[in-house]
N, C-alpha and C positions, 0 to 999 in steps of 0.2 A: 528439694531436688536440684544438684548443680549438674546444669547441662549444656554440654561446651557448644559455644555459639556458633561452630561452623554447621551443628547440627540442627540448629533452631532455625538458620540460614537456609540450610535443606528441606528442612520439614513447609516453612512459611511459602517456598518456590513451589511445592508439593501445595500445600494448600489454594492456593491462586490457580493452581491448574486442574485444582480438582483430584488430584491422584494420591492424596495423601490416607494413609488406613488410620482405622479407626485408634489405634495404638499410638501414632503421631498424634492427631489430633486431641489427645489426654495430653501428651509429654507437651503441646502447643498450649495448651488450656493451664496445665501446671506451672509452667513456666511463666506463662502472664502474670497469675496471679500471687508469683512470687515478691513481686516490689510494684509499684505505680509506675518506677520508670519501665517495666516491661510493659504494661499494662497499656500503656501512653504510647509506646512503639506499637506493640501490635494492631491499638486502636488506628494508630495516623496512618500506620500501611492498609487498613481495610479500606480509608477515606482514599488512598492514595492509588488505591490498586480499582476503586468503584468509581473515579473521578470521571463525569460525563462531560463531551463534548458537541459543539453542535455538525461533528463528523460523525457518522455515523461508524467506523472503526480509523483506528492511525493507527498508523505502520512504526510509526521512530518513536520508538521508545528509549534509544540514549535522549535522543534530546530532551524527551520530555525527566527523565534520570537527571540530565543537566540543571534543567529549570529547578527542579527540587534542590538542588543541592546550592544554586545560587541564591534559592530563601534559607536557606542553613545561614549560608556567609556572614548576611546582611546582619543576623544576631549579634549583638553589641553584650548585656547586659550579661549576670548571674544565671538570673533567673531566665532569661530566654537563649543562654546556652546550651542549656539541656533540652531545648528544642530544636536547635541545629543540631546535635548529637543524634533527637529522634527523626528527622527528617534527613539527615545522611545516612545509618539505618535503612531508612526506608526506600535511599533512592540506587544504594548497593545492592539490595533485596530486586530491586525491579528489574537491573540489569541481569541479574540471577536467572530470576524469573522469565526473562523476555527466552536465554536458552533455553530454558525448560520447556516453556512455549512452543519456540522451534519446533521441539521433539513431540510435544503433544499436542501440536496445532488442530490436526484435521481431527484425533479421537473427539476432540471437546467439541469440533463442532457439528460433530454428527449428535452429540448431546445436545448440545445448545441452542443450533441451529438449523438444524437439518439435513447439513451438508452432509452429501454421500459421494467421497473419493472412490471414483473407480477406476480397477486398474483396467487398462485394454490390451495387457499382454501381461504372461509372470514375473516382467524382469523392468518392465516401465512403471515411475513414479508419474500420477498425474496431482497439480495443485489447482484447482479451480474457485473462483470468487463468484458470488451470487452477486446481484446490485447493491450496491452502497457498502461492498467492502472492498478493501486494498491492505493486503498484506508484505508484510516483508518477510521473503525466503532465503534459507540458507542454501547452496548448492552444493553438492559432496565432491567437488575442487576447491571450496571457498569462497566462488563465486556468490555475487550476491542479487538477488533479483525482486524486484520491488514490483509487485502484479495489482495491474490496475482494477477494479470494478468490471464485471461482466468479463473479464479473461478467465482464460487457464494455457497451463504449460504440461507439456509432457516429456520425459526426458528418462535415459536407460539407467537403472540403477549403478549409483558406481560410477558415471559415466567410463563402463569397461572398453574397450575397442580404441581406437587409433583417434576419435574425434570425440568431442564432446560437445553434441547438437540437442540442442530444445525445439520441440514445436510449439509455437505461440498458437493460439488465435485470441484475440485483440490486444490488450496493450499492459509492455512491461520496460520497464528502465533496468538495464544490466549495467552491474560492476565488476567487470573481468579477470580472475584469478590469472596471472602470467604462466603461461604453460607453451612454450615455443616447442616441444613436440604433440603437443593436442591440440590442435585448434578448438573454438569453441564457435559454432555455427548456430543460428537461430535464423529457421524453417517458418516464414509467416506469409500461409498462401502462397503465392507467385513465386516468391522471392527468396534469396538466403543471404543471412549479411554474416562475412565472417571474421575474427577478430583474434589476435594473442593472449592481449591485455588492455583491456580500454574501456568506458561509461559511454553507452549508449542508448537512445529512447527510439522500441520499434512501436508504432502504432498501425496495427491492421485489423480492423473490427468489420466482421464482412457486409456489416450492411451500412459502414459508409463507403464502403466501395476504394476507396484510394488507397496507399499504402503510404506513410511517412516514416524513414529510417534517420533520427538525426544524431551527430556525432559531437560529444562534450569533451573527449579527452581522447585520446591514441588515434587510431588508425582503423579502417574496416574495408572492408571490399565487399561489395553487393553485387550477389548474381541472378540471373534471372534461370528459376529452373528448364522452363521452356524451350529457351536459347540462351546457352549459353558464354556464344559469343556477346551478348548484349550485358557489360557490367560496370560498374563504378566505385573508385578507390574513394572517399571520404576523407575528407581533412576537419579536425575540431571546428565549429561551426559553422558546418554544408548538412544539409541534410539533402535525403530523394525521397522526392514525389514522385509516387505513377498512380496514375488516375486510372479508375477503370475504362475509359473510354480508349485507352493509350497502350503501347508498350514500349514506350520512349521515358529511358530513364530526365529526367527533371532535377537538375542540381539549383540549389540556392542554400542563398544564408535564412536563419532561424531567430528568433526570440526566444531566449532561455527559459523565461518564466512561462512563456505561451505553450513551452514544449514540455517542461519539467515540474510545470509549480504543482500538478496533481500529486505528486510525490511529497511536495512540501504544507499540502492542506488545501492547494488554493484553488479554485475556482477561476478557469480562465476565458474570458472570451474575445478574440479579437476578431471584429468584422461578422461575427456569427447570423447567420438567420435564424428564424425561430425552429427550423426541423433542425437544424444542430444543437440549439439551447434546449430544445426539448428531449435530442437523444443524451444528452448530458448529465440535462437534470434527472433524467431514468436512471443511472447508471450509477448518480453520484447518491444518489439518496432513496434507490431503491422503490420507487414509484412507480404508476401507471398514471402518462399524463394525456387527456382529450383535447382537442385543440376543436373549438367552434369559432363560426361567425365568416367574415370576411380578412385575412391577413393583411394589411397594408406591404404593397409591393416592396416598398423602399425598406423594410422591417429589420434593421441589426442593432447587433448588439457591443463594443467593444467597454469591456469592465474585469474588472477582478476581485472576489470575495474571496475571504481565508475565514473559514469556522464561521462561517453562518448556518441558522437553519434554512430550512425551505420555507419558511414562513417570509422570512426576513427577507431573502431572495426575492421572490415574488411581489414579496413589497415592494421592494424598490426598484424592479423593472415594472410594477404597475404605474407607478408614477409617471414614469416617462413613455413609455408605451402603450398606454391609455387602455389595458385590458382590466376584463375582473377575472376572479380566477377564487376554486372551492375546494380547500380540501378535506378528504373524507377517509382516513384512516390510511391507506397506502394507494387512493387512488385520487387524482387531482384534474380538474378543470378549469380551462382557459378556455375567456368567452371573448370575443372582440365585435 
């Protein structure tokens, strides 16, 4: 059976998503086992596509597409040629795959994982995260929106009408398609920060109460719905604080990784106490965490982990912070 490869290319994206018929998955089966070099491709994309890490989902799938294709490079020899061949392959297929995704993100994880998208009008897309996931989304301007753990967004199909507004609640990094006759507004709580074209991180999770709006590239104007004489233009690294206690916008400068690194894997804490390390670690790895004993007053945290588990974590803040701590399937214990 000769079957032109942008078709096998189709069917394998189908397969990783799950959506491929039973008629594909023969023309997939056939086609492997027409040479060992197929056989070796399909095999290294199953390793490729099942690869686990100590995150619980990632969002950047080019990068990780990159990585592969930078072990292709490194191949010198013959004989490990035809393995850069199969792992460039494999890392074209992924990029393939991650649109496909896009498209059949939420059906798989009402399979998979129990997530149930629902709409709260006929004409609103809603995308919500359970704990310990973060996805990256497409926006139907192009926009691109990376949703933290424990958020969701809702936003009008199409974005039809004169604006193109998202309602947050808790935390997403936007990358803003240029559209100077649509603004693109994003509604979190209080506040509305709005933009042309620019990468910004809103964070408002309502039960830490504050609101941080911080600005990596262009321009933004934050209003407050309330009053809205009370607002603030944004320049690349200013961010606003308002505190619940306040309705006094708060300008300052930002640490990039402090505000961004959840986007890039990483685990951040600067100055943290433990009800912050603990809403974190909920969120990041999907737990229920108990806190006993007496908390020492002076209790923070400043560190950074990238792809650790919560094992590991935990380890290495028991050392310094003289706790024990038990875990028990997705529920965990900290005893002081």
């Amino acid at each position: 059976m000769n079957v032109p490869e942008d078709q096998i290319d189709l069917i394998l994206s189908k397969w990783l998503t799950n959506t491929a018929s039973q008629e594909e998955l023969l023309i997939l089966e056939n086609w492997a086992d027409l040479c060992d070099e197929n056989l070796e491709i399909f095999e290294t994309f199953k390793i490729v596509a099942n690869e686990s890490t100590a995150e619980p989902i990632l969002v950047n799938l080019e990068e990780k597409t990159n990585d592969i294709w930078e072990k292709a490079l490194q191949k010198k020899t013959d004989s490990q040629r035809k393995w850069g061949i199969v792992f460039k392959y494999a890392a074209s297929l992924f990029l393939l795959a991650a649109l496909a995704m896009s498209v059949f993100y939420y059906q798989q994880l009402e399979k998979e994982r129990g997530n149930e998208v629902v709409a709260e009008a006929p004409n609103y897309i809603v995308r919500e995260n359970k704990p310990g996931q973060k996805t990256k989304i497409f926006l139907p301007d192009g926009s691109v929106a990376y949703l933290n753990s424990s958020s969701s967004i809702r936003y009008l199909s199409g974005f039809v009408g004169e604006e193109r507004r998202v309602f947050l609640e808790g935390e997403c990094f936007f990358e803003v398609a240029k559209d100077k006759s649509k603004p693109f507004i994003v509604e979190s709580r209080s506040v509305e920060t709005i933009a042309l074209g620019t990468a910004f991180n809103v964070k408002a999770f309502e039960v830490e109460g504050e609101i941080r709006i911080s600005l990596v590239e262009g321009e933004v104007s934050v209003n407050q719905l309330a009053n809205t004489d009370n607002f603030l233009i944004l320049k690349p690294g200013k961010e606003l604080l308002l505190s619940p206690d306040s309705s006094t916008f708060l300008e300052q400068d930002f640490d990039l990784e402090d505000v961004i690194g959840w986007k890039e894997g990483k685990l951040v804490f600067t100055q943290a106490n433990l009800q912050e390390v603990k809403l974190r670690l909920e969120r990041w790895y999907g737990v229920q965490i108990d806190i006993r004993g007496k908390v020492p007053s002076n209790w923070k945290v400043t560190t950074v982990y990238e792809n650790q588990s919560l094992k590991n974590v935990l380890t290495d803040l028991q050392y310094s912070r003289k706790f024990a701590y038990e875990i028990k399937h997705s529920n965990v214990t900290i005893t002081f």
